[in-house]
Structures are given as structure tokens and as C-alpha cells.
TILOVEX-547441 format. One record per residue: residue in three letters; x, y, z of N, C-alpha, C, CB in turn. Coordinates in Angstrom, 1 decimal. Glycine has a CB too. Example, Ala and Ser with C-alpha at 12.3 -4.5 7.8 and 13.67 -1.06 7.14 Angstrom:
REM residues 2
{"Ala" {13.2 -5.7 7.8} {12.3 -4.5 7.8} {13.2 -3.3 7.8} {11.3 -4.5 9.0}};
{"Ser" {12.8 -2.2 7.1} {13.7 -1.1 7.1} {12.9 0.0 7.9} {14.1 -0.6 5.7}};
REM end
This chain:
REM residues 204
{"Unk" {0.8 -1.2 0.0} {0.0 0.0 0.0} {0.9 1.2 0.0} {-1.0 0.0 1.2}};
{"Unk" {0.4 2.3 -1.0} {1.1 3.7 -0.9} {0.4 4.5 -0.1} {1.3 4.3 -2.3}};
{"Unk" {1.0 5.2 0.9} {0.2 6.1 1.6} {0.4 8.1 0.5} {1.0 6.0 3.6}};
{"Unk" {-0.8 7.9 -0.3} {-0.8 9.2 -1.0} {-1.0 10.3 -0.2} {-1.7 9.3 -2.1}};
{"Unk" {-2.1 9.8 1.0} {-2.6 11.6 1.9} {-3.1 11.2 3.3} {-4.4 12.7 0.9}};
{"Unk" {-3.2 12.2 3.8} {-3.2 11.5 5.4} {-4.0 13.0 5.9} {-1.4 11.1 6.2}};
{"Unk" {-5.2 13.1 6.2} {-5.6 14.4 6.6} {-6.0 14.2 7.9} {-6.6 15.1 5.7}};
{"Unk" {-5.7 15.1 9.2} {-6.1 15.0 10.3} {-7.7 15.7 10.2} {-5.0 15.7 11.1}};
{"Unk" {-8.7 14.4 10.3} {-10.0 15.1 10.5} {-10.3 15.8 12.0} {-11.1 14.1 10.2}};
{"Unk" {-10.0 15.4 12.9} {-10.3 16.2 14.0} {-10.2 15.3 15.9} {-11.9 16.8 13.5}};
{"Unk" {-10.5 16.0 16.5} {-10.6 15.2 18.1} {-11.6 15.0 18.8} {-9.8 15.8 19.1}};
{"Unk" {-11.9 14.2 19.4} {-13.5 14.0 20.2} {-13.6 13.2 21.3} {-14.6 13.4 19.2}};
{"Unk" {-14.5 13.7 22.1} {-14.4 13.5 23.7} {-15.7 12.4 23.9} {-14.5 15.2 24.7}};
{"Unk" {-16.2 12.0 22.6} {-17.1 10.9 22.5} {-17.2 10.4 21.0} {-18.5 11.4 23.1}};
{"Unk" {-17.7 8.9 21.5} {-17.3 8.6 19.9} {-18.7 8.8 19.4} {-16.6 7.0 19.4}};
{"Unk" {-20.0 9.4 19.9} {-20.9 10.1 18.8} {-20.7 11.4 17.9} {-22.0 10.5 19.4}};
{"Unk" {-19.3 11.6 18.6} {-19.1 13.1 17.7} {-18.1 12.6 16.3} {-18.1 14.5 18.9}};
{"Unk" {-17.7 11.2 16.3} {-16.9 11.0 15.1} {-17.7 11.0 13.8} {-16.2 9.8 15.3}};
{"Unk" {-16.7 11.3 12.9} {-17.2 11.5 11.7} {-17.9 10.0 11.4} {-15.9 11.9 10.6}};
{"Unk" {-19.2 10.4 10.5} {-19.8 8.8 10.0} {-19.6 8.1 9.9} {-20.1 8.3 9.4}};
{"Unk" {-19.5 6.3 10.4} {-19.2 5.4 10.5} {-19.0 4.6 9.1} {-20.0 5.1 11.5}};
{"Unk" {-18.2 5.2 7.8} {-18.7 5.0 6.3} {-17.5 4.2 6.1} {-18.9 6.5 5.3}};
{"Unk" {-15.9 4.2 6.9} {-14.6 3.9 6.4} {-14.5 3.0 6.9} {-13.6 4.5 6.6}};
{"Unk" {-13.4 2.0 6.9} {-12.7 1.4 7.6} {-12.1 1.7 8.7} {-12.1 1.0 7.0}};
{"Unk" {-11.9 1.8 10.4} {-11.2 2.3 10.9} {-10.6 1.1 11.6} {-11.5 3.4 11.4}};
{"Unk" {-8.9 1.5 12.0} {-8.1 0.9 12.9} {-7.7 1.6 14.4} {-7.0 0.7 12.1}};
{"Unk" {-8.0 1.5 15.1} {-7.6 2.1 16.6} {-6.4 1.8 17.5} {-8.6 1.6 17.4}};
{"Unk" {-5.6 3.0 17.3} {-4.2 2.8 18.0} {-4.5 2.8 19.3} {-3.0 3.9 17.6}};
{"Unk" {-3.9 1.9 20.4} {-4.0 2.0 21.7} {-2.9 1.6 22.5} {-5.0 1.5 22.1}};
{"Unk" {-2.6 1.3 23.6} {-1.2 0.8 24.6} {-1.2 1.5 25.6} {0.2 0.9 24.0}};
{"Unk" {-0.2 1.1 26.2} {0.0 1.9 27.6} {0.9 3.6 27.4} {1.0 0.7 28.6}};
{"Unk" {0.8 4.3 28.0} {1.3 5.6 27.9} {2.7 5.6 27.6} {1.1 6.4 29.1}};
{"Unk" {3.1 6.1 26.7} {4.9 6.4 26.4} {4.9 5.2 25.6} {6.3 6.4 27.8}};
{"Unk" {4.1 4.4 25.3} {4.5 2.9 24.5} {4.7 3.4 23.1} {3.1 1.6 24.4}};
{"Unk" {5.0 4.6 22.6} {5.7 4.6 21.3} {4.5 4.7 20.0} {6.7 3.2 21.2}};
{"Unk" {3.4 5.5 20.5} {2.1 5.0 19.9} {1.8 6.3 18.6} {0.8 5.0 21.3}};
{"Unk" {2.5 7.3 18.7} {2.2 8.8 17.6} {3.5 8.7 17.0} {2.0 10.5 18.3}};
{"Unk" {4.1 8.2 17.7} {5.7 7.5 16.5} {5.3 6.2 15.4} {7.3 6.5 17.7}};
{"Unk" {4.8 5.3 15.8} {4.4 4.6 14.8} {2.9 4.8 14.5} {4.9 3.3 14.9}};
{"Unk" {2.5 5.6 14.3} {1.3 6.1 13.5} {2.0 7.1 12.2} {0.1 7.1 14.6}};
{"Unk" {2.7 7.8 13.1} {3.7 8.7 12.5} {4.7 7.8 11.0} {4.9 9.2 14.1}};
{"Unk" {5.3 6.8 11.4} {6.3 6.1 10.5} {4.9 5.3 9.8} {7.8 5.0 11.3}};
{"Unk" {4.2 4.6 10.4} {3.3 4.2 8.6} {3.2 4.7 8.0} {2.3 3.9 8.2}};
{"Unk" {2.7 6.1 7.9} {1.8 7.5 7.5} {3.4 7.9 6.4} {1.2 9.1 9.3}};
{"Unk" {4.3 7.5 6.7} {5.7 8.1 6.2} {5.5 9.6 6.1} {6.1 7.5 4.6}};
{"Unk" {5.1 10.6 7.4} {5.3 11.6 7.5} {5.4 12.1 8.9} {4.5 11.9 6.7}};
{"Unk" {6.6 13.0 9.1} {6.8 13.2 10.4} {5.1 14.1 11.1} {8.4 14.1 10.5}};
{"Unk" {5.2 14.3 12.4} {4.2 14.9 13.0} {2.9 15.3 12.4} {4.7 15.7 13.5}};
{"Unk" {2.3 13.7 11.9} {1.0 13.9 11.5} {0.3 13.3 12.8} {0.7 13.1 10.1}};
{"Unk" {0.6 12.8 14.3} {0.5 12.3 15.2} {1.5 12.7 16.2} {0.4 11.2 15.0}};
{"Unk" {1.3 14.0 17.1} {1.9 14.5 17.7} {2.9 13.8 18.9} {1.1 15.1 18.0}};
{"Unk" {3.9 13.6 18.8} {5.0 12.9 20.0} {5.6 14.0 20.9} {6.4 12.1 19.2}};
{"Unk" {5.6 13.3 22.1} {5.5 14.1 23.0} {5.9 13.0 24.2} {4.0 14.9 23.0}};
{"Unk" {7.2 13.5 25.2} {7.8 12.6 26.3} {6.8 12.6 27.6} {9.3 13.3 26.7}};
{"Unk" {6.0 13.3 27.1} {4.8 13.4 28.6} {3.5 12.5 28.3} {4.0 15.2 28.8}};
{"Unk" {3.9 11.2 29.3} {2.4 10.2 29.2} {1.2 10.8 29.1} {2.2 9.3 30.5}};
{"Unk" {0.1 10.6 28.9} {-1.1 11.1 28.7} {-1.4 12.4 27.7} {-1.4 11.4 30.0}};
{"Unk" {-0.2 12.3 26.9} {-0.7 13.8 26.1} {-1.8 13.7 25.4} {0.3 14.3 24.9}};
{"Unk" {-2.0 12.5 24.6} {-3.4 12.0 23.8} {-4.6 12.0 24.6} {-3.3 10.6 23.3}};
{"Unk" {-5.6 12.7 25.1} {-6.5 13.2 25.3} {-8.3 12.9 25.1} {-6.1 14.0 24.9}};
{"Unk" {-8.1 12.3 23.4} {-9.1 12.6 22.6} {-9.2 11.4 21.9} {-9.0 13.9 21.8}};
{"Unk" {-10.3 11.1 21.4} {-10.4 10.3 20.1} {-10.2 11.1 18.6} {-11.9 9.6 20.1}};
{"Unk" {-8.7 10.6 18.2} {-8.0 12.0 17.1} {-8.0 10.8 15.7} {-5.8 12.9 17.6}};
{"Unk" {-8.7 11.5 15.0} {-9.1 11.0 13.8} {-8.3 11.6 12.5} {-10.6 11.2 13.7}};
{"Unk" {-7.8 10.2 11.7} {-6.9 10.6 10.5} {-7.5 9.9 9.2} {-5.4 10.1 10.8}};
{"Unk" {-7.6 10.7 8.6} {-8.4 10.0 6.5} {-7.4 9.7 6.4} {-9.1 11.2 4.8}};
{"Unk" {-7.1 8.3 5.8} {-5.8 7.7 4.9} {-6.3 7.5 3.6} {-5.1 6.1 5.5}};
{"Unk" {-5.8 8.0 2.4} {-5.8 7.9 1.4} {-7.5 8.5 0.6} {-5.4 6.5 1.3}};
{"Unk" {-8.1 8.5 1.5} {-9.5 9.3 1.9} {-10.5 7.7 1.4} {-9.9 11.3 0.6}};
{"Unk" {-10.0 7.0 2.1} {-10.6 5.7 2.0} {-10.3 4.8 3.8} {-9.7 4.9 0.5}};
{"Unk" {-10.0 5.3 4.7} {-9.7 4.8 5.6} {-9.0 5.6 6.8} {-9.2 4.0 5.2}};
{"Unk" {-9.5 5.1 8.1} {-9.4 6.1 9.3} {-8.3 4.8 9.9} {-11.2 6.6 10.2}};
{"Unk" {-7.1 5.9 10.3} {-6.6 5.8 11.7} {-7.0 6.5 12.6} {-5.4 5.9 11.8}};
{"Unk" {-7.0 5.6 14.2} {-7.7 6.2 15.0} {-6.8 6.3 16.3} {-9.0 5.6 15.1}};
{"Unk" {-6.8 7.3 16.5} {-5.6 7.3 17.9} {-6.5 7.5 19.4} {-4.2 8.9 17.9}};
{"Unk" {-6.1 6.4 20.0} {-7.3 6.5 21.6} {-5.8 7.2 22.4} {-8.2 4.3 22.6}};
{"Unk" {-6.7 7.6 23.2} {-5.9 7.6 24.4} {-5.1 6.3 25.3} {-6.6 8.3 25.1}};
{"Unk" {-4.2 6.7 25.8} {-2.9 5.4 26.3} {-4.2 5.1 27.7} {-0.4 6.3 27.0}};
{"Unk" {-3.7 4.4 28.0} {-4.3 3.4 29.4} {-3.3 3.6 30.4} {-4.4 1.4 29.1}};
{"Unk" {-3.6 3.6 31.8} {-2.8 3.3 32.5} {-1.7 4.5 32.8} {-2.3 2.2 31.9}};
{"Unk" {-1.9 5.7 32.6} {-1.1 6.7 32.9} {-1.9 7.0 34.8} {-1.4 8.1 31.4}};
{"Unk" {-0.9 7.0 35.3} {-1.6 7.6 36.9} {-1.7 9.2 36.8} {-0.4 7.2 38.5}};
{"Unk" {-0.9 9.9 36.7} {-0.5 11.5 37.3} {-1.7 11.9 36.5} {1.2 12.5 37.0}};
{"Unk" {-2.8 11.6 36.6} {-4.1 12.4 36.2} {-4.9 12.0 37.1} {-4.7 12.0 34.7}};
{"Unk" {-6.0 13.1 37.3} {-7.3 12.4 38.5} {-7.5 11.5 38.1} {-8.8 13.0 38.7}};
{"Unk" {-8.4 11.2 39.2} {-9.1 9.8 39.1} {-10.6 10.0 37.9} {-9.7 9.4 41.0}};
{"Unk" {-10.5 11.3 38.6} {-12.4 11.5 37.5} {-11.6 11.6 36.1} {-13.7 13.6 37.7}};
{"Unk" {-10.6 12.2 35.8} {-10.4 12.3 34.1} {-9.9 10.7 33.6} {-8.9 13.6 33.6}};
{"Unk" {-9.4 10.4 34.4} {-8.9 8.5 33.9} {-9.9 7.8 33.6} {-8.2 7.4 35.1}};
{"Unk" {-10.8 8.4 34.9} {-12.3 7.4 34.4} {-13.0 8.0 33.0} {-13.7 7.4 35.9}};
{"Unk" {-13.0 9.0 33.1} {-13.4 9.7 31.8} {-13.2 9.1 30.6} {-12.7 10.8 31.6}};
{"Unk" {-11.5 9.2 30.8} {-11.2 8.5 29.2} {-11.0 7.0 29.1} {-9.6 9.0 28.5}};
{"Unk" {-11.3 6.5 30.1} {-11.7 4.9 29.9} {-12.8 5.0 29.3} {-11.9 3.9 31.0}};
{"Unk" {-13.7 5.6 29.7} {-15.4 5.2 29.6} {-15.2 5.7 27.9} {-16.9 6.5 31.0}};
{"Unk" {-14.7 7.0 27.6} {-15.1 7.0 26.2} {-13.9 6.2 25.1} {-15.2 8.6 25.9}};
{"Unk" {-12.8 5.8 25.9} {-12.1 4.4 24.8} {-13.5 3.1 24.8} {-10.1 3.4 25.8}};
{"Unk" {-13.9 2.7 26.1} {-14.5 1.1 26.0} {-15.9 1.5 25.1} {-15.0 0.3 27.8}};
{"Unk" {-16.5 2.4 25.0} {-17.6 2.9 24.4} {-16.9 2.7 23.1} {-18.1 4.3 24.9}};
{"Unk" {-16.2 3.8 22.4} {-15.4 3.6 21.0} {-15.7 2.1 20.8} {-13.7 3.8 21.2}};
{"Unk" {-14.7 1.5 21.4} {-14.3 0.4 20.9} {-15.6 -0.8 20.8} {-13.2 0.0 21.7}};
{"Unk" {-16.2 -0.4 21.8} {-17.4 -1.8 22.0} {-18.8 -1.3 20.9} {-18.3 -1.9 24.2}};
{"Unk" {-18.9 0.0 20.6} {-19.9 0.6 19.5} {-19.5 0.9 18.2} {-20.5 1.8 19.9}};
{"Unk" {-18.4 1.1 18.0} {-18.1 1.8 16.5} {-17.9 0.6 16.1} {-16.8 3.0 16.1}};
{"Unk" {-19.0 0.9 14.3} {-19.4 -0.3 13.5} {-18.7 -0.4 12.7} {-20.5 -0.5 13.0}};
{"Unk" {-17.9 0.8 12.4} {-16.8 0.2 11.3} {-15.3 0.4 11.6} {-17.1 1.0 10.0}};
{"Unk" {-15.5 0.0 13.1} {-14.2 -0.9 13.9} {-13.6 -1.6 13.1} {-14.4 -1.8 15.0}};
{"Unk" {-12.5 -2.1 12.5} {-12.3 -3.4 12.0} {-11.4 -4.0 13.1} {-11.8 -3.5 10.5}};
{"Unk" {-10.1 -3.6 13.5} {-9.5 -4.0 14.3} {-8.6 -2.8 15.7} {-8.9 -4.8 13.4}};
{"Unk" {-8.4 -3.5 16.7} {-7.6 -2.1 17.8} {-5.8 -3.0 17.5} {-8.5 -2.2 20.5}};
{"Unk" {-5.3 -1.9 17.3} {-4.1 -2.3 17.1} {-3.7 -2.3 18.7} {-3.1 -1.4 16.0}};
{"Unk" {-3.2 -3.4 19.1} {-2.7 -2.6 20.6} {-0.9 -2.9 20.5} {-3.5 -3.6 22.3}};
{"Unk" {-0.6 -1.9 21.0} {0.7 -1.7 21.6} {1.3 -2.2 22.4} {0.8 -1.1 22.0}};
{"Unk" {2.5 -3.1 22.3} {3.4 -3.3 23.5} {5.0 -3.4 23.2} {3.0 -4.7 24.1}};
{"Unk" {5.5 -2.8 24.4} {6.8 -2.7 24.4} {7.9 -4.0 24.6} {7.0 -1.8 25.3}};
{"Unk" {8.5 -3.7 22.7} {9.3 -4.8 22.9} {10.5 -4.6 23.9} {9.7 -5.2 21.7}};
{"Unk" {10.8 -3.8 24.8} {11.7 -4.0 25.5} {11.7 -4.7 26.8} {12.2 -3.0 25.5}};
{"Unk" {10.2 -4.7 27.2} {9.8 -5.0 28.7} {9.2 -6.6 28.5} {8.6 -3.7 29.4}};
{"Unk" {9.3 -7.5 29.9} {8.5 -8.4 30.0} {7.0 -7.9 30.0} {8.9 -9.1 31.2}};
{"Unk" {5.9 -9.1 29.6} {4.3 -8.4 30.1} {4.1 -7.8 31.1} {3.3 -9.2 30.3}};
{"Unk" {3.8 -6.4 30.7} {3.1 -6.0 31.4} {1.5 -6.4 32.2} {3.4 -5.2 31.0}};
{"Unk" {1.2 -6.7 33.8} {-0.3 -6.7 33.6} {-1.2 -5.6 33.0} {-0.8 -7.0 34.6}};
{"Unk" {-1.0 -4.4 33.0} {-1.8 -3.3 32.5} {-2.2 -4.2 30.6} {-0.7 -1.5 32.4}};
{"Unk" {-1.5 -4.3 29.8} {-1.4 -4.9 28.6} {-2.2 -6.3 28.3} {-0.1 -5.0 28.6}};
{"Unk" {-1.6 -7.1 29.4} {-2.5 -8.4 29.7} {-4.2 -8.0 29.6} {-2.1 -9.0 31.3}};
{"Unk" {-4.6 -7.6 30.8} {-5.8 -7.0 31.5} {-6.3 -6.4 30.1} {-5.5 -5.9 32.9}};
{"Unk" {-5.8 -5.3 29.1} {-6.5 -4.4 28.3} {-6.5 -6.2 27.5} {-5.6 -2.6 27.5}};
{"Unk" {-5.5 -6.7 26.8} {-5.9 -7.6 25.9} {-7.0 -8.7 26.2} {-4.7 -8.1 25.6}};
{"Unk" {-7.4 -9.0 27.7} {-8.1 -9.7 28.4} {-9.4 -9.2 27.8} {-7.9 -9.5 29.8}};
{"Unk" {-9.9 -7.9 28.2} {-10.7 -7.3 28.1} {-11.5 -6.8 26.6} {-10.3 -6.6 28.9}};
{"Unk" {-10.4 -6.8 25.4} {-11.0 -7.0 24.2} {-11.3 -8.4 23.7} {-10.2 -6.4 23.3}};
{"Unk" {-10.8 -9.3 23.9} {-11.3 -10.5 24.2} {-12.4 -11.1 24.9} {-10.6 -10.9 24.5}};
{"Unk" {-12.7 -10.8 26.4} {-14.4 -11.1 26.5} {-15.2 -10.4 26.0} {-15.0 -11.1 27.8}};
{"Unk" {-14.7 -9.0 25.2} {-15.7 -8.4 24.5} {-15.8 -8.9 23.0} {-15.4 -6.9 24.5}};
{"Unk" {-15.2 -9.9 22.4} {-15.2 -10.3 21.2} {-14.7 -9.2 20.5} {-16.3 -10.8 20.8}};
{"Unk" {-13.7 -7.9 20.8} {-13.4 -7.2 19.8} {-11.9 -7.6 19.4} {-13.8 -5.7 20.2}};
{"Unk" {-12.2 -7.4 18.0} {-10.5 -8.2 17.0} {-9.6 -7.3 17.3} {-10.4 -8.3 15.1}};
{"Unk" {-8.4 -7.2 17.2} {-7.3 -7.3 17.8} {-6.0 -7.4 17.2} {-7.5 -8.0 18.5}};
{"Unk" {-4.6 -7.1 16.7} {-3.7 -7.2 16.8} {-2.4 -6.7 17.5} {-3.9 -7.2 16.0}};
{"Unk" {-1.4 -7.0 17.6} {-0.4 -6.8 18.6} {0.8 -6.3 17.4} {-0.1 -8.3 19.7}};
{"Unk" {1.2 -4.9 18.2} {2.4 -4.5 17.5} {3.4 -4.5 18.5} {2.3 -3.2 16.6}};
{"Unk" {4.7 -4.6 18.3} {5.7 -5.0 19.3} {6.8 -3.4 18.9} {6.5 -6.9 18.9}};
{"Unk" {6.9 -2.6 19.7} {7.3 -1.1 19.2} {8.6 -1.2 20.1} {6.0 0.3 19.7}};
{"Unk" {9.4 -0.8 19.5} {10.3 0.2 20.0} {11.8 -1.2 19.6} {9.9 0.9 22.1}};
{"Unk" {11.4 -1.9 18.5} {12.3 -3.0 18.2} {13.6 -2.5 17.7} {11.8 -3.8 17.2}};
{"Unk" {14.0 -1.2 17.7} {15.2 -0.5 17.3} {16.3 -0.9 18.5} {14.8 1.3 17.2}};
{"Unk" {15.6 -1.0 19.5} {16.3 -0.4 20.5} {17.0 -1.7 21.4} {15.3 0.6 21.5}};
{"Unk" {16.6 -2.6 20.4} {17.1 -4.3 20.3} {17.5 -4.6 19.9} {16.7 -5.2 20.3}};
{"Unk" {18.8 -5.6 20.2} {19.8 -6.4 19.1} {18.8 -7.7 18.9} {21.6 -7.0 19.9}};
{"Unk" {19.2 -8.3 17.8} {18.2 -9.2 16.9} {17.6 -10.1 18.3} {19.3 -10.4 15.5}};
{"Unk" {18.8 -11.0 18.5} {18.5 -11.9 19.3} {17.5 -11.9 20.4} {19.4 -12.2 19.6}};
{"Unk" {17.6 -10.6 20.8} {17.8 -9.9 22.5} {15.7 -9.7 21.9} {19.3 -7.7 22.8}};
{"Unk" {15.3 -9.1 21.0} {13.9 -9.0 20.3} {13.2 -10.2 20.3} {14.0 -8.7 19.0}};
{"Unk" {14.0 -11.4 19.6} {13.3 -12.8 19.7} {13.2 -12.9 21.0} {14.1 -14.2 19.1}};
{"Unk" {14.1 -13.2 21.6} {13.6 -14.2 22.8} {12.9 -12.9 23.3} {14.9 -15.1 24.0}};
{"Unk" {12.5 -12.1 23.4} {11.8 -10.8 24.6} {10.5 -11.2 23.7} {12.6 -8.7 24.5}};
{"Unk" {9.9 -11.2 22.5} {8.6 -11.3 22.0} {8.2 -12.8 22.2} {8.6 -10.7 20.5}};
{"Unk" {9.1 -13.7 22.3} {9.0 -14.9 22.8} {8.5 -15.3 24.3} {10.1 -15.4 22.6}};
{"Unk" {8.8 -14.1 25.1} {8.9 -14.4 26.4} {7.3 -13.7 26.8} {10.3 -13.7 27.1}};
{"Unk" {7.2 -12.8 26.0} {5.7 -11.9 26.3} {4.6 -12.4 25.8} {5.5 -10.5 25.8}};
{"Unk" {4.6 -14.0 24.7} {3.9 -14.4 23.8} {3.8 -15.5 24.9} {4.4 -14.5 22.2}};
{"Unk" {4.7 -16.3 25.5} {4.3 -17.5 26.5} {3.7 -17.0 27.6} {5.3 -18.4 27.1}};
{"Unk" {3.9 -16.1 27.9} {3.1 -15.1 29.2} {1.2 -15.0 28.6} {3.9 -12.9 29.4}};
{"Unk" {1.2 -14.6 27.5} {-0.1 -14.2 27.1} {-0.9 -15.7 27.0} {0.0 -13.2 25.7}};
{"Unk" {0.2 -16.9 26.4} {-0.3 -18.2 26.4} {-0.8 -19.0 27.3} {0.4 -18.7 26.0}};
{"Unk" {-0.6 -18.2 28.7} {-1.2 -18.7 29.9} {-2.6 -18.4 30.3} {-0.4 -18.1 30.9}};
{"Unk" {-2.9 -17.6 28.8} {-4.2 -17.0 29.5} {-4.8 -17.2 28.4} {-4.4 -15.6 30.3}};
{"Unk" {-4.5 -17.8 27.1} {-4.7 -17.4 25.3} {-4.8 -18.6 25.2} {-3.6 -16.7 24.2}};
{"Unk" {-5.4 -19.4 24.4} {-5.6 -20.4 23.4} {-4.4 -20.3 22.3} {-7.1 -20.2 22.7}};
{"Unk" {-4.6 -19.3 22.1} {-4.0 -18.8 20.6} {-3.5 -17.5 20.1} {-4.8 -19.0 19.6}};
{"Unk" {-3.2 -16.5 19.6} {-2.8 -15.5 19.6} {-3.2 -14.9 18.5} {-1.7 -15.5 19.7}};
{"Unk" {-3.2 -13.5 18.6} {-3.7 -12.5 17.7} {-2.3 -12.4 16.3} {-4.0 -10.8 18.9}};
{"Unk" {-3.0 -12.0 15.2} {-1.2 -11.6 14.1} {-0.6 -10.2 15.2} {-1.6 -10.8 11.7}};
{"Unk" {0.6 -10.6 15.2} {1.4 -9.5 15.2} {2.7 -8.7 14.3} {1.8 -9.7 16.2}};
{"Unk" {3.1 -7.8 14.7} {3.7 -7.3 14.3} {4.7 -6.6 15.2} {3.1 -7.0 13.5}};
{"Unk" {6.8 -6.8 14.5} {7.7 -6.4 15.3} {7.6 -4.8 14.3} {9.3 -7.6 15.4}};
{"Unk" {7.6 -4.0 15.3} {7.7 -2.1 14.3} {8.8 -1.3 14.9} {6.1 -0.7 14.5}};
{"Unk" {9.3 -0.3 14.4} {10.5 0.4 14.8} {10.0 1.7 14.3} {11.8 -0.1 14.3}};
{"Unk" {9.5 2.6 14.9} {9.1 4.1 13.8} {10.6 4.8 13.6} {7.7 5.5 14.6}};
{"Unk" {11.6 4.1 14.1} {13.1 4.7 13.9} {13.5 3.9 12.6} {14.2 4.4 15.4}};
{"Unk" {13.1 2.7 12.4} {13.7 1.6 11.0} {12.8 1.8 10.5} {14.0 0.1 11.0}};
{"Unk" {11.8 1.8 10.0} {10.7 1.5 10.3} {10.1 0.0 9.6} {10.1 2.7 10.0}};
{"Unk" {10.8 -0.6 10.5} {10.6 -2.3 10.7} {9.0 -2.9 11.2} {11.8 -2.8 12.1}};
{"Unk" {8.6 -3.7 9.8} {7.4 -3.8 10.2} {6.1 -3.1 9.4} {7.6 -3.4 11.5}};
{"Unk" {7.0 -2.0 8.8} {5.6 -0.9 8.1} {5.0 -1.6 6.8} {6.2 1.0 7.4}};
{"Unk" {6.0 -2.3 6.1} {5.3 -2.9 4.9} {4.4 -4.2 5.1} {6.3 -3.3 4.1}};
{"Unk" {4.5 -5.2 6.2} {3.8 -6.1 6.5} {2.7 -5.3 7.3} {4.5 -7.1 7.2}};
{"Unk" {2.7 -4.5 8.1} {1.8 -3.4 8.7} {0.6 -3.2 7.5} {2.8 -1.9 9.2}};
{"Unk" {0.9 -2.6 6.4} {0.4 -1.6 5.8} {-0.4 -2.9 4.4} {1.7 -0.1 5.4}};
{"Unk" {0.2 -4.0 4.0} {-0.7 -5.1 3.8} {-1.6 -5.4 4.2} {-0.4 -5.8 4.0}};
{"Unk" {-1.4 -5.7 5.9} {-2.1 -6.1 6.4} {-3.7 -5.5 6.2} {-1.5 -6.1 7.4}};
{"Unk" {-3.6 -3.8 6.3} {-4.9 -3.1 6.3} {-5.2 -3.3 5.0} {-5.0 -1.6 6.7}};
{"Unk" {-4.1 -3.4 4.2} {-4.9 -3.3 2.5} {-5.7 -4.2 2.3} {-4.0 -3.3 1.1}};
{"Unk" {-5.1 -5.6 2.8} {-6.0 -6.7 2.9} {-7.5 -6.7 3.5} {-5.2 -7.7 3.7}};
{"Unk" {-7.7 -5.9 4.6} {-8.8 -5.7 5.8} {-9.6 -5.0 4.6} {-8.4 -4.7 7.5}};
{"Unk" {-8.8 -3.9 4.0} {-9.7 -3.2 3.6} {-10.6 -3.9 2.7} {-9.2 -2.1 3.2}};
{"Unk" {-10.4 -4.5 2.0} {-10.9 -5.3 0.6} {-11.8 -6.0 1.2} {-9.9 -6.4 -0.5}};
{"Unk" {-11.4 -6.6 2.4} {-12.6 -7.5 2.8} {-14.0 -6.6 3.2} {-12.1 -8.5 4.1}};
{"Unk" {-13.5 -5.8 3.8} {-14.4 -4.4 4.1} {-15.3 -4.2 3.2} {-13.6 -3.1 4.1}};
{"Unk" {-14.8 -3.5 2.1} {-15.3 -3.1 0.5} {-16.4 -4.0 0.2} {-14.1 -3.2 -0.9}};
{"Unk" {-15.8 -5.5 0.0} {-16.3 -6.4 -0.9} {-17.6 -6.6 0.0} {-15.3 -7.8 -1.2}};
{"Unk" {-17.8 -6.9 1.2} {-18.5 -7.1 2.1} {-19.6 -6.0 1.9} {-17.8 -7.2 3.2}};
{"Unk" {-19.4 -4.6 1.7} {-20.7 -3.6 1.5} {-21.0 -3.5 0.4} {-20.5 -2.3 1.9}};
{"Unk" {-20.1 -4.0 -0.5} {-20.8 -4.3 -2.0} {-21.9 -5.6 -2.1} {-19.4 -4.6 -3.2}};
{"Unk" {-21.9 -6.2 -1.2} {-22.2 -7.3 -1.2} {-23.7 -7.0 -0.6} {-21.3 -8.0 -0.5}};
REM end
């Protein structure tokens, strides 16, 4: 897939305020600082179309992006940031699980995890939780730059038998680097593939 245009449609503090439910969308999510407007940023192959920023919780909003003006990236807010009240945390849970459990032309939540750390439970628990909800799912493994080859295998090996304690089976993933950007061409397949099925399906 070529990414020709990438327009920031806008931000929203509920997902009745998103634009019509007409595209395909994908939903970026993970834990805070997990590297999440960097690789929105490196698929998009354009710097700061997804604001990065060293301060957990900058993402706020449900921030909506037209790809090719055939398909929405969707950036939620990170999970699991503390240094915010308690009322705004609960806030932006209530309007991610809403997002995610109502919007009909969801196709999948990309979630986030850091390839440098063992599982986290915050990570577990969110992947838990799109699972009793039957919402689909894939796993990107971020920040694979910052790993020698080996040191990557066995670390995505080690977070995949952790999740197998509680999994049948596993979601596709993907290893990404928005510094290499390792991962963007199998990444960006992937949706082209979703998307067709998408298409064919409303033609249908």
C-alpha cells in the first residue's frame, strides 16, 4: 500500500461526535509512552501527523486521521497513565470502552506493546478485556530499534508465553520500529488486505 494523503480530520471527547461510521477504521492503543504517535507517525511516512510528546497522557481525545480518503486511523488515548485524576482516567476509559465496544466500522484495535519490557499486567488485563468483548485485535511490538536481533526474539517470545497462559492462541502481530521503520510494509498489507474485505462485504 502507498500512503498518498493523510488528513487530520479532528478530536472528540465521545465517539458520537466522530465522523460517520462510512470507512474502515483501525484504533491505535497501549499503555502511555508505548511509542504510539511514532508509529502512526512512520506508517503515515510523514513526520508529525500524530503528535509525539515525552509526557504520558498527552493524547486526550479520540483523534481521527483520513488515509488515502478511503480509511481512518484512530488514535485513543494510552491506558494506565496515573498522574491524572481519578475522574479524568475514568473519563477516558469510559469513552475508549464505548469507542471500541460501539463503532461499527471498527475493524480492528491495534494494541501496543513494548518490545523492550517483560508483560506487562496493564497490557494483559486491556488484551483480556478486548477478548471477553469479542473485539478483534492485533499486537504490534514497538520500539524494536532499541534491540539487538536476538535480544527481540527471545523478549517477544517471552511476552507471547506469558499471554499463552491465559490465550488459546494468539492475535497476528507485528515487530515495528518508527526509527527503521521495521514492520511498516507487513503493517500496511495487512490493512490493505482488511480493507478489501471491508469493500467487498458492503458491496455485497
Amino acid at each position: 500500500m502507498i500512503i498518498k494523503s493523510v488528513e487530520f480530520i479532528g478530536s472528540f471527547t465521545k465517539e458520537s461526535q466522530a465522523p460517520k461510521p462510512e470507512f474502515p477504521e483501525y484504533a491505535f492503543i497501549g499503555r502511555s509512552n508505548v511509542g504510539k504517535s511514532s508509529l502512526i507517525n512512520m506508517l503515515c511516512n510523514q513526520k508529525g501527523i500524530a503528535k509525539v510528546s515525552g509526557t504520558p497522557g498527552k493524547t486526550q481525545h479520540i483523534n481521527y486521521f483520513l488515509i488515502n480518503e478511503s480509511w481512518y486511523i484512530v488514535d485513543l488515548p494510552g491506558y494506565g497513565f496515573a498522574k491524572v485524576s481519578k475522574k479524568s482516567r475514568a473519563k477516558w476509559e469510559a469513552m475508549i470502552e464505548r469507542y471500541l465496544v460501539v463503532r461499527p466500522t471498527l475493524q480492528c484495535a491495534i494494541l501496543l506493546i513494548d518490545s523492550r519490557h517483560p508483560l506487562q499486567n496493564l497490557d494483559l488485563e486491556f488484551a483480556n478485556w478486548l477478548g471477553e468483548r469479542h473485539i478483534p485485535f492485533v499486537m504490534s511490538f514497538t520500539k524494536s530499534d532499541k534491540l539487538k536481533d536476538q535480544e527481540k526474539l527471545n523478549n517477544v517470545e517471552t511476552i507471547n508465553a506469558a499471554f499463552l497462559e491465559y490465550w488459546h492462541s494468539l492475535p497476528q502481530q507485528f515487530v515495528t520500529s518508527a526509527k527503521s521503520a521495521e514492520g511498516r510494509d507487513e503493517f500496511l498489507a495487512f490493512i490493505e488486505k482488511t480493507n478489501k474485505a471491508f469493500n467487498d462485504k458492503m458491496e455485497n
